[in-house]
C-alpha positions in Angstrom: 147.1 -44.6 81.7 150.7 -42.7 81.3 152.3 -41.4 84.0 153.9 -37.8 83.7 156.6 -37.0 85.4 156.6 -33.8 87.4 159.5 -31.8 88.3 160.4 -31.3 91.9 161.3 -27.5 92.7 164.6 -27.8 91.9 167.2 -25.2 93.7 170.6 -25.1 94.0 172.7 -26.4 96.5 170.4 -28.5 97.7 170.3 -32.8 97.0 167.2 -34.8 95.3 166.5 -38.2 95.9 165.8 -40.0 91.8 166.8 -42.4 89.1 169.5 -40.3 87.3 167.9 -40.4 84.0 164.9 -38.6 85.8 167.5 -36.1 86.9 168.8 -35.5 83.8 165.3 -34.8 82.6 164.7 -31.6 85.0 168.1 -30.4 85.8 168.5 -27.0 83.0 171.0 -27.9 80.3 173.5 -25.5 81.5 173.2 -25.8 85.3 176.1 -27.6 86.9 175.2 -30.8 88.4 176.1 -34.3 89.7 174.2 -37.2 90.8 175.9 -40.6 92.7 174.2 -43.7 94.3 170.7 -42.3 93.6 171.2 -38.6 94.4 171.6 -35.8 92.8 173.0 -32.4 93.7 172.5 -29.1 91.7 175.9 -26.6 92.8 175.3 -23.0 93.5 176.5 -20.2 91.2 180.0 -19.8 91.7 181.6 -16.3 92.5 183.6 -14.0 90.9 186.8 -15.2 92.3 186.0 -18.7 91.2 184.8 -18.4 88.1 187.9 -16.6 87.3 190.1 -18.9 88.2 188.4 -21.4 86.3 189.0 -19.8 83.5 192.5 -19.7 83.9 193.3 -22.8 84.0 190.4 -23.7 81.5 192.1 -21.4 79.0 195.8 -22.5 80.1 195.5 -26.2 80.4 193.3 -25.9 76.8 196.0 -24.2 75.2 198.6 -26.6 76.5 196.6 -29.8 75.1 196.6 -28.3 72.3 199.4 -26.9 71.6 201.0 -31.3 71.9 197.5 -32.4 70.6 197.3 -34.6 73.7 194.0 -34.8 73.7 190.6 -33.1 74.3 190.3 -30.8 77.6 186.2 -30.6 78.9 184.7 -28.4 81.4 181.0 -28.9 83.0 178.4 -30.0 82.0 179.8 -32.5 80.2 180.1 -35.5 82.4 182.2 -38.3 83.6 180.3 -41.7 85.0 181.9 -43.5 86.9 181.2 -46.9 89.0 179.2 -48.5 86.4 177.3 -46.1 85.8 176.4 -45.3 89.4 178.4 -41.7 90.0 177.7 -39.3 87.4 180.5 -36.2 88.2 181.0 -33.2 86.3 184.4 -31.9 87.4 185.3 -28.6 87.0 188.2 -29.7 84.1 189.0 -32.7 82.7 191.6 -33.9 80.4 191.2 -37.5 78.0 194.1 -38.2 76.2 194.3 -39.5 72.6 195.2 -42.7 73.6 191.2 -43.0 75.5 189.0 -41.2 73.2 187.0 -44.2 73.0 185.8 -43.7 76.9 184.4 -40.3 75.3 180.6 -40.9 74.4 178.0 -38.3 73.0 176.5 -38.4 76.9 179.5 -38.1 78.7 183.2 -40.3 79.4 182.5 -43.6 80.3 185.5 -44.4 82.6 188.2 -42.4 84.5 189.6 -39.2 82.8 193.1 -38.7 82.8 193.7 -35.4 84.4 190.6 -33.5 86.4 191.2 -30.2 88.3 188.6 -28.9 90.9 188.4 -25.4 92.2 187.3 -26.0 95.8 184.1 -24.1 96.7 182.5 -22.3 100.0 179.1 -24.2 99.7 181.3 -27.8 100.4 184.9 -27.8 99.7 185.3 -31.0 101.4 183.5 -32.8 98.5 186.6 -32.3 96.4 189.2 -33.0 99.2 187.5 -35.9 100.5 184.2 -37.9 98.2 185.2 -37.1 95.7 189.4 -38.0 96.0 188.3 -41.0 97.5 186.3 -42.1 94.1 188.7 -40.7 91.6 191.1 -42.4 93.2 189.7 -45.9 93.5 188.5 -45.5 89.9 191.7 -45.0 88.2 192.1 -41.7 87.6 196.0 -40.9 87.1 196.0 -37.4 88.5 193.8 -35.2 90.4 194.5 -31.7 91.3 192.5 -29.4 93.4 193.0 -25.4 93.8 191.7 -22.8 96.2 190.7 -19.6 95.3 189.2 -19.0 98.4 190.4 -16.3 100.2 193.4 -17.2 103.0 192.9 -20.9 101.8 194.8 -23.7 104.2 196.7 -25.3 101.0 196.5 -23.4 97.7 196.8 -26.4 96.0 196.5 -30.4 96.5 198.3 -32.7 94.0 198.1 -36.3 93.4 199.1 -39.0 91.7 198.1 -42.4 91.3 201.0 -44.8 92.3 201.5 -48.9 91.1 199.5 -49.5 94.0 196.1 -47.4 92.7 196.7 -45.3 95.8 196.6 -41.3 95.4 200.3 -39.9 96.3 200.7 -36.3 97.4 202.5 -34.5 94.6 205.5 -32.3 96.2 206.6 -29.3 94.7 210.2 -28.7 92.9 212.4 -26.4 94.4 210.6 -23.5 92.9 207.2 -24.2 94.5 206.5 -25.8 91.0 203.7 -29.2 90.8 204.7 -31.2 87.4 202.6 -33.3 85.7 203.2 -36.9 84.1 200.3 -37.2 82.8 200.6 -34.0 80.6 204.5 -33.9 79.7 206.4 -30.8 80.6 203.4 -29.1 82.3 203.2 -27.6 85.3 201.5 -25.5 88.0 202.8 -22.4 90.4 200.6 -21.9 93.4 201.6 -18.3 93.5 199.5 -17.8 90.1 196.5 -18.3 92.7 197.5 -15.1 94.6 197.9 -12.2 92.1 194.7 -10.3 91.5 194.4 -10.1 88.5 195.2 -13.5 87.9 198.5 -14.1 85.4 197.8 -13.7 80.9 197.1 -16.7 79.8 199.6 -16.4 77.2 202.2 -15.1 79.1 202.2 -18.0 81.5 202.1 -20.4 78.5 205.5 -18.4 77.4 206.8 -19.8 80.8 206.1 -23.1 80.6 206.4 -24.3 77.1 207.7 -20.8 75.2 209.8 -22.7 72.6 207.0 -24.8 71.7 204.8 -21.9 71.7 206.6 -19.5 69.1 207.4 -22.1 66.9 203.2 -23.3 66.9 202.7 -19.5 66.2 205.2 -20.1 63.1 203.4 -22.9 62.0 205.7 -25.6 62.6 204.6 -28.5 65.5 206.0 -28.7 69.0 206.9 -31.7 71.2 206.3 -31.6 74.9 209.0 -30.4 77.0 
């Protein structure tokens, strides 16, 4: 006799207890979820607010990695497993570079991703800040960033970088309020993006970071990192 597997009532925001290829059986191709050390958690819808701001720096960040042709940028619900298998995450944005595209597999990246961004959330915001530093961190992951587009957020933004040690340090600012990145040469970030409504063009803040590189993509020549 075969036994058929039934879906639970699956809802989001809540957690289910199952083997993760059961998970990935019921959870809806498009619904954003994650599942670590046996359980799984479906996210609630995000807002307006948030979901903007995801795009931003979906769009920005995109644009950037491709304008070098560093590598390939992913959003959910494409995943990265971590642990051995045993923490399945699908971060908000993700960066591999060229020189990892064999951690990329048709079911997700097997290994740490270079770069991942999080936009913290109302529903848990300490799952970003906290679990899920703790396991980027302690599986190699060379930078993490996480933004708030809540309103009258603590920190707009958290910063970090992976020292010789494998310990995440906090990222300061340049004297413009400015968080560079190593990982992706010449790029950066400016918390005050985070508080204009509407959030900056796109291609106007590409003009400030890399405009050089930018005009001379647009006349068909290639552009090296600043």
């Amino acid at each position: 006799m075969v036994h058929q597997l039934t879906a639970p009532p699956l809802a989001k925001g809540q957690h289910y207890r199952m083997p993760l290829d059961e998970f990935l059986e019921f959870v809806p191709e498009n619904w954003h979820a994650e599942w670590v050390d046996g359980e799984g958690y479906i996210f609630m819808t995000t807002d307006m607010r948030h979901g903007r701001v995801l795009m931003f720096f979906l769009g920005l960040v995109s644009l950037y990695v491709d304008l070098f042709d560093l590598g390939e940028v992913f959003c959910p619900t494409y995943s990265v497993r971590l642990r051995g298998g045993r923490s399945y995450r699908e971060p908000d944005l993700f960066v591999v570079l060229k020189e990892h595209r064999d951690r990329i597999r048709k079911n997700g990246v097997h290994g740490p991703a270079d770069f991942i961004l999080e936009a913290l959330s109302d529903d848990d915001p300490d799952r970003d800040r906290v679990e899920k530093f703790r396991e980027f961190e302690a599986e190699g992951v060379p930078e993490y960033v996480y933004v708030d587009p809540r309103e009258n957020p603590d920190d707009l933004i958290g910063f970090f970088r992976r020292d010789a040690s494998g310990t995440f340090q906090l990222v300061l600012p340049d004297e413009q309020g400015r968080y560079h990145s190593e990982v992706l040469p010449g790029f950066w970030i400016d918390p005050a993006w985070l508080l204009q409504d509407p959030l900056p063009s796109i291609i106007d803040t590409i003009m400030l970071i890399a405009p050089d590189a930018y005009r001379q993509r647009l006349l068909g020549g290639p552009a090296d990192p600043a």
